[in-house]
N, C-alpha and C positions, 0 to 999 in steps of 0.2 A: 374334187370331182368337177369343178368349175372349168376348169383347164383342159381334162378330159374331153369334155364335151366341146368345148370349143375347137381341141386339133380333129375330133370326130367329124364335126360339120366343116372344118379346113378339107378333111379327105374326101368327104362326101361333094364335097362342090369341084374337084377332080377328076371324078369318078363317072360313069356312066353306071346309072343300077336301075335296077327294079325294085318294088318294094314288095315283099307277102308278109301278109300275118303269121305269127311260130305257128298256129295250130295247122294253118296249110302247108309249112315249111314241115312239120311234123308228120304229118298225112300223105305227103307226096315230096316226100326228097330226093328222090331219082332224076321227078320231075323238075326241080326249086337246082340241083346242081346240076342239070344240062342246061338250063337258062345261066345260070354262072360262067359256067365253059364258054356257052356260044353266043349271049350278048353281053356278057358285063356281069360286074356283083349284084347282087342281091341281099338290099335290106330288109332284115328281119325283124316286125315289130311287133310290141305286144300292146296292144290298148294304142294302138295310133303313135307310138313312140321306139322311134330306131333303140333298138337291145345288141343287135350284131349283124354280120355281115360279111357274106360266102364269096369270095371272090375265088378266080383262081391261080395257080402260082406265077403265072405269068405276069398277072395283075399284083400279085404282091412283090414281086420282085422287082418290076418297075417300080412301084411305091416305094421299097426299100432304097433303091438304087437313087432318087428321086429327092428321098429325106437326106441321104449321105451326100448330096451333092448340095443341097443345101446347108448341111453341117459345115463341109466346107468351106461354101463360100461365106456364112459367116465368119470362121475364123479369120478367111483370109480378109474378110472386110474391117474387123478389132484389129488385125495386126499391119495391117496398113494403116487406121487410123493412130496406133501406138507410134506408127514410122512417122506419123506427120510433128511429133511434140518435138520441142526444140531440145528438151534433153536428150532424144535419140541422134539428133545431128550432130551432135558433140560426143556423144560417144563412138559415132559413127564414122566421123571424120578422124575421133581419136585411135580408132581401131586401126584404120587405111595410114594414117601417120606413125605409126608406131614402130620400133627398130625390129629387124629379128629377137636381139635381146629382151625387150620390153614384151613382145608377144609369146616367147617362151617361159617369161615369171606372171604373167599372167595364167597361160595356161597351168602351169603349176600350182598356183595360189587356186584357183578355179578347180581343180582335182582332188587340192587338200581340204575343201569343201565337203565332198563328197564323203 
């Protein structure tokens, strides 16, 4: 749950919101989701403590769009640090030097893996 809460308050420090009590959010949510729509999300808390949080899809969608794009760029950051290890240069260079011959029993041997 520790983890949770932590990418919770990562989103929440992104975010532009409000905050109401559920039993307000409950009593007037007509109210509680036109404030969502036309300033930002809205945290819903119960006893002084974020529980959830009404954005709207525009707002999630950039979120989403947002986290995939850091997904990304961590990969591409592992896989460029994978590129820097000196056994990648050797393999790398041994890829680019290698005959047509030697690159079609590779791909072969590579297949019969599969």
């Amino acid at each position: 749950m520790a983890i949770l809460h932590v990418m919770a308050n990562d989103v929440l420090s992104k975010l532009r919101y409000t905050t109401v009590a559920a039993s307000e959010a409950k009593n007037q949510f007509g109210q509680v989701l036109e404030s969502a729509l036309r300033d930002g999300a809205v945290v819903i808390t119960k006893h002084d403590t974020p529980k959830a949080i009404l954005l709207s899809i525009e707002e999630f969608e950039a979120l989403t769009a947002r986290s995939q794009l850091n997904t990304l760029a961590r990969e591409f950051d592992a896989m460029y640090v994978r590129m820097q290890q000196p056994a990648f240069d050797k393999a790398l260079n041994s890829a680019f030097g290698a005959s047509p011959k030697q690159l079609g029993a590779a791909a072969v041997k590579a297949a019969r893996k599969r």
